[in-house]
C-alpha positions in Angstrom: -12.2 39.7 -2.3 -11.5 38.3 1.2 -8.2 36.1 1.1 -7.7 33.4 3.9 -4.4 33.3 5.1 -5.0 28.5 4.5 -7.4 26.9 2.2 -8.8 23.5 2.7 -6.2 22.2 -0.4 -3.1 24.2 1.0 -3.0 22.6 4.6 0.1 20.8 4.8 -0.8 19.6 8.2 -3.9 16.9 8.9 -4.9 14.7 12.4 -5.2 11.5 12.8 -7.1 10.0 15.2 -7.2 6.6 17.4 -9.5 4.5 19.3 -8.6 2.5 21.9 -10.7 0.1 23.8 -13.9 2.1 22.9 -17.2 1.1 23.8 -20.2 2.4 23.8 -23.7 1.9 25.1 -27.6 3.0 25.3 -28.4 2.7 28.7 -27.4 -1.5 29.6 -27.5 -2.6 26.0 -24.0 -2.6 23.9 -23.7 -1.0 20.8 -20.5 -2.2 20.7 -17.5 -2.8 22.7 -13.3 -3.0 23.2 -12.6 -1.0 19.6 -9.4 -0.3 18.8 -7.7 1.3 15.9 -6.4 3.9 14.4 -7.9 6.2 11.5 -5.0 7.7 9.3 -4.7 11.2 8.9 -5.6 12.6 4.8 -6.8 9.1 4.3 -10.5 7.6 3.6 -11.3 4.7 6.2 -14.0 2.5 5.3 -16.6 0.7 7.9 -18.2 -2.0 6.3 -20.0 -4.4 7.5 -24.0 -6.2 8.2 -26.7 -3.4 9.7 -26.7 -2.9 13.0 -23.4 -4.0 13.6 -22.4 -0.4 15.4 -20.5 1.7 12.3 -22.8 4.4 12.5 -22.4 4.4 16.6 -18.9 4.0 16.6 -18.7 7.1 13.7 -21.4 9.4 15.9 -18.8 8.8 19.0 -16.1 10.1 16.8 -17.1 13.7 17.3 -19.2 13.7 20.3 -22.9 13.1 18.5 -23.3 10.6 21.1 -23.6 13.3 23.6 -27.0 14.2 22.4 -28.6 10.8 22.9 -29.7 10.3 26.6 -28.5 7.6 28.5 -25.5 6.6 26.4 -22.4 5.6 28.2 -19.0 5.7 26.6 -15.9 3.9 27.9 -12.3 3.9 26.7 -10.3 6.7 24.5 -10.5 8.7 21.6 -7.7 10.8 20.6 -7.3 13.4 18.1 -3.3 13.8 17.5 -2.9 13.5 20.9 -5.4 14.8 22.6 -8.0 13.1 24.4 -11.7 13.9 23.1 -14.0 12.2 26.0 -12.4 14.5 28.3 -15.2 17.1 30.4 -12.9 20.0 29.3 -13.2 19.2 25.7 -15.6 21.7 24.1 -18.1 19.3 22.1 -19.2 22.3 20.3 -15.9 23.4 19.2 -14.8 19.8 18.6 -17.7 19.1 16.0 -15.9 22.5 14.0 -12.9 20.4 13.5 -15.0 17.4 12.6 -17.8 17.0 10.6 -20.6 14.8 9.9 -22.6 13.8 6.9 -25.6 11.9 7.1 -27.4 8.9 5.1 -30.5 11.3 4.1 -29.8 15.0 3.0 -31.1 17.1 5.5 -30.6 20.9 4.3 -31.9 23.6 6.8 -35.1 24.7 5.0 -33.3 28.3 4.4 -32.2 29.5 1.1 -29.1 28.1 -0.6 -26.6 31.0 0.6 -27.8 30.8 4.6 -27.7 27.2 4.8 -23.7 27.9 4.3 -24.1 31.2 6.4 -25.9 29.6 9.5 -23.1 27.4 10.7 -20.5 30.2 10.0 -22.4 32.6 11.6 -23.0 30.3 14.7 -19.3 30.3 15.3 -18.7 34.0 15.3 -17.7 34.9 11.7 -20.2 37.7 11.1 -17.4 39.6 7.8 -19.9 39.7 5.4 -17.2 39.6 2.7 -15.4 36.8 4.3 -18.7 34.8 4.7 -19.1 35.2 0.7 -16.1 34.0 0.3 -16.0 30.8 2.2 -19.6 30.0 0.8 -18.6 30.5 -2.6 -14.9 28.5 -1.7 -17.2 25.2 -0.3 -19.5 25.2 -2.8 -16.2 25.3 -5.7 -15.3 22.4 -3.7 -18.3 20.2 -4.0 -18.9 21.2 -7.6 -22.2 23.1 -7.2 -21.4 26.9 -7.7 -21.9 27.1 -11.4 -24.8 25.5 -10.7 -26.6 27.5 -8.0 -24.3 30.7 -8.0 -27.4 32.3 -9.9 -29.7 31.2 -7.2 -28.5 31.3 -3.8 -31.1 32.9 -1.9 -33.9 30.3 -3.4 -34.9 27.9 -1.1 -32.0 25.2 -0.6 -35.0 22.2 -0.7 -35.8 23.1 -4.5 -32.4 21.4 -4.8 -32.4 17.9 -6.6 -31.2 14.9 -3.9 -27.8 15.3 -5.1 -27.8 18.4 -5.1 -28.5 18.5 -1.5 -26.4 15.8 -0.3 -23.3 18.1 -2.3 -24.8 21.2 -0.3 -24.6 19.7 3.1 -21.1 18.5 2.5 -20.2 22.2 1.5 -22.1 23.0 5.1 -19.6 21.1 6.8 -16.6 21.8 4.5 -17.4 25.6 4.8 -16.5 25.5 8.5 -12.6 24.5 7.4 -12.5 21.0 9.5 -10.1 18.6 9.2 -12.0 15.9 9.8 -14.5 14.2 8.3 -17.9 11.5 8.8 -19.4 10.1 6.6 -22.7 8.0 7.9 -24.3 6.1 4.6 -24.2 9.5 2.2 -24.9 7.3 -1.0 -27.6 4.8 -0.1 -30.4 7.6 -0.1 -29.2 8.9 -4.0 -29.9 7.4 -7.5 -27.0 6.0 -9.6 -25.6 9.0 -11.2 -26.2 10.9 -7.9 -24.4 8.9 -5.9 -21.4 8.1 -8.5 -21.0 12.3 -8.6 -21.2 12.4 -4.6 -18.7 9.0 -4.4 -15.7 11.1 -6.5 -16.5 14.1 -4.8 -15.5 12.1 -1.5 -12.8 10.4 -3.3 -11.5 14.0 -4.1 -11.2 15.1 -0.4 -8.6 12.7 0.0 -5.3 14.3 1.3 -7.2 17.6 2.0 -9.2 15.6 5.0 -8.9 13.0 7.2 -12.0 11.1 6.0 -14.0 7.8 7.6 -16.9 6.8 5.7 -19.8 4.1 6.8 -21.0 2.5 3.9 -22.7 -0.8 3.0 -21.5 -1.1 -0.5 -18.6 -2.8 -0.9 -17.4 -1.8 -4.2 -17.5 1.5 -3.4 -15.4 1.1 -0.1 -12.8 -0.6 -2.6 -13.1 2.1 -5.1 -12.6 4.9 -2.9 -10.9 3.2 0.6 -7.2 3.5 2.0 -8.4 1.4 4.7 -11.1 -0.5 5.7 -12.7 -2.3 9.1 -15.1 -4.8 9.2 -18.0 -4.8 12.1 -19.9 -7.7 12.7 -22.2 -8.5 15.7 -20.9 -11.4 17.8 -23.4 -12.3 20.7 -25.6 -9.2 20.0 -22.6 -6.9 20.5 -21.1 -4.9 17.7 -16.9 -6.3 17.4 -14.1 -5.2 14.8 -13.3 -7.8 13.4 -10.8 -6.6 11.2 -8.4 -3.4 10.5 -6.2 -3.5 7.2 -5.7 -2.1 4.1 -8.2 -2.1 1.5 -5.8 -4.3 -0.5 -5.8 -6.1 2.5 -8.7 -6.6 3.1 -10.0 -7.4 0.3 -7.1 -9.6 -1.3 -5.4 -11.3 1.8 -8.1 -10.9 4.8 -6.5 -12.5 7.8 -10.0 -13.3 9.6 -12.2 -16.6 8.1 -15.2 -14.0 8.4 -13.8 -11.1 6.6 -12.8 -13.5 3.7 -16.7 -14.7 3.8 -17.8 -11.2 4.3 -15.8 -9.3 1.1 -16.5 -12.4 -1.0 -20.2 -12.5 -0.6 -20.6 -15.6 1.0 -21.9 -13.9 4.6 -23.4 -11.0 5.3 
């Protein structure tokens, strides 16, 4: 059995990363603009706020997604520990290794259940077929789904139930050993019991990962937050309005809006 010299649970080390005066737009319209804050490293940061208020934009800036959309312009600074990310001699490719994203919809590769996990590690050079089985069957430990599909890994990965698939492409990213990661909505697409299963799986990752997660449900920010920042779209551009605590935040919110916001009165 191949034995990694650090595991996912025995890092002792994670990054934590820091906006500053970030802004971001789609050829002359503003996603959003002048965000600063910091994300805390092993912690779960929460973006709440109304649609279209810039979370997911701000999260896809986070590693580099942003590069992919044409005519997007990004000004300010994003650091990882202390290196600068929006650099030219940052590797995106190498960048999006260290942190991974999760989307709203589960979108498995339409490959069996063992090469959606193979694909990614193959991409990036690992070609051990011993140490390949071993990470796969590592992530999938981690998400909860190996007793479930260890029987049936080379059936098609879309025969999965949604759940199932939204676990299996958070073992996709996990299996690549990051040490950060996005969240974008991975809830909102899932039934109840679905989405209460993926919620404590995230909750779980907490101290293993440094973790920010857009979600519009605000109980579940509170359930599984450290932190929390609330958007909000102030003369068509997305703002932060407010960085705290979830206890903060949702207790003793410094801004009128917040207060309004985490107590149902707007938004």
């Amino acid at each position: 059995m191949y034995k990694s010299q650090t595991t996912q649970k025995s890092r002792s080390y994670l990054p934590s990363m820091q906006t500053e005066k970030l802004s971001l737009y789609y050829g002359k319209k503003a996603a959003f603009t002048d965000i600063t804050m910091p994300i805390a490293a092993g912690k779960i940061t929460a973006l709440v706020g109304p649609s279209g208020c810039g979370k997911s934009s701000f999260l896809s800036c986070l590693n580099r997604l942003t590069d992919l959309i044409p005519h997007t312009k990004i000004s300010g600074s994003i650091r990882l520990d202390t290196g600068e990310i929006l650099h030219n001699s940052v590797d995106a490719i190498a960048l999006r290794r260290r942190i991974g994203t999760i989307f709203q919809k589960p979108n498995p590769f339409p490959f069996s259940i063992w090469k959606n996990l193979a694909f990614p590690l193959q991409e990036h050079g690992i070609k051990n077929r011993e140490k390949i089985d071993w990470l796969i069957e590592t992530a999938l430990q981690d998400v909860g789904l190996w007793t479930e599909v260890k029987d049936r890994l080379n059936t098609s990965a879309l025969s999965l139930s949604g759940g199932q698939k939204q676990r299996l492409c958070i073992a996709r990213a996990l299996v690549l050993q990051p040490e950060v990661l996005l969240f974008d909505e991975p809830c909102s697409a899932l039934d109840p019991i679905s989405s209460g299963v993926v919620e404590d799986l995230i909750a779980s990752l907490r101290g293993s990962y440094t973790v920010v997660i857009v979600t519009h449900n605000l109980a579940q920010a509170r359930r599984i937050g450290d932190y929390a920042a609330l958007f909000w779209v102030q003369a068509e551009v997305g703002r932060l309005i407010e960085y705290g605590t979830i206890e903060q935040i949702f207790t003793t919110p410094q801004h009128a809006l917040t207060a309004a916001y985490v107590n149902g009165i707007r938004g």
